[in-house]
C-alpha positions in Angstrom: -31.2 82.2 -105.5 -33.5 79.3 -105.5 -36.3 78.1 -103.5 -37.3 74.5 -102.7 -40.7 75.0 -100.8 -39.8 77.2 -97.8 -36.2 76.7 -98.0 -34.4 79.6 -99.6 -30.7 78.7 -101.3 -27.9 81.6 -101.9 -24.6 80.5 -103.6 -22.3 82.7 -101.8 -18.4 83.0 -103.8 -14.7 82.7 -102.0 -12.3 82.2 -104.8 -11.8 80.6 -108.0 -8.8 79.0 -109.2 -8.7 78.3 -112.7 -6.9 74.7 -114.6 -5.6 73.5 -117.6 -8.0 70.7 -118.3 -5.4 68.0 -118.5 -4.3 69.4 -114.8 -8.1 68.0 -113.7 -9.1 65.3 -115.7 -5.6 63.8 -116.2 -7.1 60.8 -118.2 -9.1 62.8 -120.8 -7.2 63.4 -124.4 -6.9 67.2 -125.2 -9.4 66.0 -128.3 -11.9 64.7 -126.2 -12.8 68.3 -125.3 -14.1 69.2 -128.6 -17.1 70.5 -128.5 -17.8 71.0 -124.9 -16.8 74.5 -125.1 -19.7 75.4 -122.3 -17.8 73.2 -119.6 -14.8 75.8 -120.5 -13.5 79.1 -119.6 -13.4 81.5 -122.6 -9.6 81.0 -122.4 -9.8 77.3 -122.6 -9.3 76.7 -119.0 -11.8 74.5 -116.4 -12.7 77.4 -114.1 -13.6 75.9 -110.6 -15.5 78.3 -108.2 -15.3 77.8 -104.3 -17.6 79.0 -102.0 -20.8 77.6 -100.3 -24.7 77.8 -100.0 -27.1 79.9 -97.5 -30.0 77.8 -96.5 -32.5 79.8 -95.1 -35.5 78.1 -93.4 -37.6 79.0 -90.7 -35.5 80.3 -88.0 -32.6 78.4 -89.3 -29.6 80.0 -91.5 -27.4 77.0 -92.6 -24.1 77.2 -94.2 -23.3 74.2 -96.7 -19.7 74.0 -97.3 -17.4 77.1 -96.0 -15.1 77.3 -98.6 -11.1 77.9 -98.5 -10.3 80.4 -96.3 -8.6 83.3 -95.9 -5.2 82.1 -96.9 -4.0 80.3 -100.4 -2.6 77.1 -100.3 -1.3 74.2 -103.2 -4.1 71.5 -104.3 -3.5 68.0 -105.4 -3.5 69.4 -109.4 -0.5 71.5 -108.1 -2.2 74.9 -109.0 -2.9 77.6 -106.0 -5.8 78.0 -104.4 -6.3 81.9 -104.0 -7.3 82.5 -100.4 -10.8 83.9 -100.5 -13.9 86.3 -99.2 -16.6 84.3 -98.2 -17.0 85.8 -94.5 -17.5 89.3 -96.8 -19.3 88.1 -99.3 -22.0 87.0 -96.5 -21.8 90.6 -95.1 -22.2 92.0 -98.5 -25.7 89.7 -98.7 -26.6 90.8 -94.8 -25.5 87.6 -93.3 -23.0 87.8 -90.4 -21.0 84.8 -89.2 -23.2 85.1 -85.6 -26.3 84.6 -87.4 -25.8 81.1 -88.7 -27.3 78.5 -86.8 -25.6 75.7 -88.0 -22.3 74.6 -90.7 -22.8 71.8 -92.5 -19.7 70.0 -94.4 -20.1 67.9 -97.3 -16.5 66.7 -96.9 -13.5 68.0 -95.1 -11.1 68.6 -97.9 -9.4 72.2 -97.2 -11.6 74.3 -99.9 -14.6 73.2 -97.7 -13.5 74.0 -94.2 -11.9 77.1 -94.7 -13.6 79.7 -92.7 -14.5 77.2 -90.3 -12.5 78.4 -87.5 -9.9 81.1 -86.9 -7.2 81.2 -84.7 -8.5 78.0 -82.8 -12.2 79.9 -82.2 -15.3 78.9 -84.3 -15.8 81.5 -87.3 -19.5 80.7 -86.9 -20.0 80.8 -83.3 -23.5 80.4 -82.3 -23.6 77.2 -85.5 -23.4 73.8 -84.2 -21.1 72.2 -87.1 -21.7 68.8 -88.7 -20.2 66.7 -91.4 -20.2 62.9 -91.4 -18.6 60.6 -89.1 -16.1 59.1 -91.4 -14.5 61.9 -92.6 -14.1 63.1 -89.1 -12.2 59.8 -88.5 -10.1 60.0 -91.5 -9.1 63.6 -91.7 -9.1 65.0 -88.2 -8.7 61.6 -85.6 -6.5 59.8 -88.3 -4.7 62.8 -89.3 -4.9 62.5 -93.3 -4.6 66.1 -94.3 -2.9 69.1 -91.9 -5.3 71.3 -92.3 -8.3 69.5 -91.1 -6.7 69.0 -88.0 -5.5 72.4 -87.2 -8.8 73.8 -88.0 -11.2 71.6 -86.7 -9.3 70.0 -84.0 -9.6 72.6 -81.5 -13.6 73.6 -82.5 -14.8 69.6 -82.2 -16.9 70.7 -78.9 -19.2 72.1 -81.6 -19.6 69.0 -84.1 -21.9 66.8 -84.6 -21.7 63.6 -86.6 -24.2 62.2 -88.9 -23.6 58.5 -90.0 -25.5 57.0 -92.7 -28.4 59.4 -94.3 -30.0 61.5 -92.0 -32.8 64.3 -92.2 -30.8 66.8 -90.2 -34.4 69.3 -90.3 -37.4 69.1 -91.8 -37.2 69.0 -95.7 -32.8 68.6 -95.2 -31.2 65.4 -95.5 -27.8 64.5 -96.0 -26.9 61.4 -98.0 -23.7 59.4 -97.9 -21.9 59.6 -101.2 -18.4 57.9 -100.7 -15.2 58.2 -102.9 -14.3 61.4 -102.8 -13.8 60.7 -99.3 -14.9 58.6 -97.0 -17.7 60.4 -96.0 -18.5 62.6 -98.9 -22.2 63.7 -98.9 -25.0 64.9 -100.6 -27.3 67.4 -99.3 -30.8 66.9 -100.4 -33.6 69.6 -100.3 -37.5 69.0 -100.9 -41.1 70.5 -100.6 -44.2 68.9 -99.3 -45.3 69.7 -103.1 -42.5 66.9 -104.3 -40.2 69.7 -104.9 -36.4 68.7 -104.7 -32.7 70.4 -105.2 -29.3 68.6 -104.3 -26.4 70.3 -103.5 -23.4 68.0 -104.3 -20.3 69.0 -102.7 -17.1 67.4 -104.6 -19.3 64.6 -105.8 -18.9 66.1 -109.1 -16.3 69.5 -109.8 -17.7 69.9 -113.3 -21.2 69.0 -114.8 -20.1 67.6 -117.4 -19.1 64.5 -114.7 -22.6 63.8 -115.1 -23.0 64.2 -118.8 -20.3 61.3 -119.4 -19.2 58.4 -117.2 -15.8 57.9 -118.3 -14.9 61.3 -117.0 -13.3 61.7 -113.3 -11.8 64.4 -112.0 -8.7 64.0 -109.5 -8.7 63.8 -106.0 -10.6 60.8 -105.0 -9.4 59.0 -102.2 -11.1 55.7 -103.7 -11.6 56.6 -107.4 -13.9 53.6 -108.2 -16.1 54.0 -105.5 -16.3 57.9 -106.4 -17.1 56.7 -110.0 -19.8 54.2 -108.9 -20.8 56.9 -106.5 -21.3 59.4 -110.1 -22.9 56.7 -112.4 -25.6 56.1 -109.8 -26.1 59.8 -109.1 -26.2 60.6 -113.0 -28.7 57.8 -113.5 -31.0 58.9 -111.0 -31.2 62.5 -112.1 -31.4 62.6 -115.7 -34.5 63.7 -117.1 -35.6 64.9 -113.5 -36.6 68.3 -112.3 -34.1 68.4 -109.9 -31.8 71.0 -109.5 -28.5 70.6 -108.9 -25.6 73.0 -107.3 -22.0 72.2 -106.5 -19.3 73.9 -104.5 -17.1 74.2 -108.1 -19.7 74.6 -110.8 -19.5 77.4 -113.1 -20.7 80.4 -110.9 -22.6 78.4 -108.7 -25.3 78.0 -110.6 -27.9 75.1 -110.1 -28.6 73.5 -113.6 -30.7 69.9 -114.5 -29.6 67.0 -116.0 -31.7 67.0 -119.4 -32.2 63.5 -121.8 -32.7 63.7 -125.2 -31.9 61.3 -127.8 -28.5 62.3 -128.3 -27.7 61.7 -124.3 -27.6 63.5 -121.5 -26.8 67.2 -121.7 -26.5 70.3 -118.2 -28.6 73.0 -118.4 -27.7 75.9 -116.3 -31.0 77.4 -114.3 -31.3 81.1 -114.9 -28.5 83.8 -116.0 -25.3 84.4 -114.2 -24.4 87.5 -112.2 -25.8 88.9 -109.0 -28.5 86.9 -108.4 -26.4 84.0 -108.3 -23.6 85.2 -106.8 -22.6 87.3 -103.8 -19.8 89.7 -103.8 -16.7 89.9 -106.3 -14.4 88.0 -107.5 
């Protein structure tokens, strides 16, 4: 857990799917990885965690991002996405799905919408849900992805659409971060006492997208904007105190963008295990 003023941030766990590295970064020689054992799984593998963040604040509980789902599916890297336990996770932490006031979606690829709805009824059902306009366009009116559709199709009563960036409550904005999709967002937290944390979405899978430019991960619907998207992002917080979480980092942990002399280098924030994680995996 973090806190950003009087906003409190839980990473909350659904599944984890774990990659060959050339399955993710398709463009990145198997030597290129020397010596960045810490973006790695012990067995050599990128693992990607999927789940979501609890913001709490005032008499708001806000879900960012709400993860796969229940049932696995096949990404765009070809690997299985195990179906996961967010909903218990959040009981295992206190939370039930009737005490969120609101869901709020970085992007609507599947591993972010999952537990959005079930069986055409909102799995959050006093939330008012909101993600950005363009991606609501692309993936649910257009009809990009399946999935999208079938889960968020029949809840739209309970959207709302935020175009361009938007302070959605006090002290939590949403800015537009394109590539990924067309609406891909940032969620940015701060404090009165110029205290700030960004929760990324799919901006970035792995940190070390931020350490070196020249590194994209798949799945971009316009890769260049998505890599322009990064630079600018990298630039702006290296050497900040800004933390930093993503739906796939390792664990969920929030970690700063250091700069030395020798670049820029991630630093998780604080140890792994259950303070930074709810539930098993």
């Amino acid at each position: 857990m973090i806190s950003v003023g009087d906003h409190t941030v839980v990473p909350v766990l659904d599944s984890v799917v774990r990659l060959e590295p050339g399955r993710l970064f398709p463009s990145v020689a198997a030597e290129d990885w020397e010596g960045r054992d810490e973006h790695l799984a012990p067995d050599g593998r990128v693992e990607l965690f999927l789940g979501g963040y609890v913001i709490g604040t005032g008499e708001r509980r806000v879900l960012i991002d709400a993860g796969v789902g229940p049932d696995s599916f096949s990404a765009p890297s070809g690997a299985t996405v195990p179906g996961g336990h967010l909903v218990d996770n959040l009981r295992v932490a206190g939370l039930h799905p009737e005490d969120f006031t609101d869901v709020v979606l970085t992007h609507l690829h599947p591993d972010h919408i999952g537990w959005t709805s079930r069986h055409g009824e909102a799995t959050f059902p006093n939330a008012t849900y909101r993600c950005h306009a363009d991606d609501w366009r692309w993936f649910v009116e257009q009809g990009e992805d399946d999935i999208p559709r079938q889960l968020l199709a029949p809840i739209a009563t309970r959207f709302e659409w935020w175009d361009g960036a938007t302070t959605l409550f006090p002290g939590i904005d949403v800015v537009p971060a394109p590539g990924h999709t067309p609406g891909s967002s940032i969620v940015v937290l701060s404090s009165d006492a110029g205290e700030r944390a960004m929760l990324l979405g799919d901006v970035v899978h792995c940190p070390i997208e931020l350490v070196d430019d020249e590194w994209s991960c798949i799945g971009d619907v316009d890769p260049q904007l998505a890599r322009t998207t990064r630079d600018r992002l990298a630039r702006e917080l290296e050497g900040s105190d800004t933390l930093v979480g993503a739906a796939h980092f390792p664990e969920l942990r929030f970690g700063r963008l250091l700069l030395g002399a020798a670049g820029r280098r991630w630093t998780p924030v604080g140890s792994s295990g259950p303070d930074h994680l709810t539930g098993g995996r």
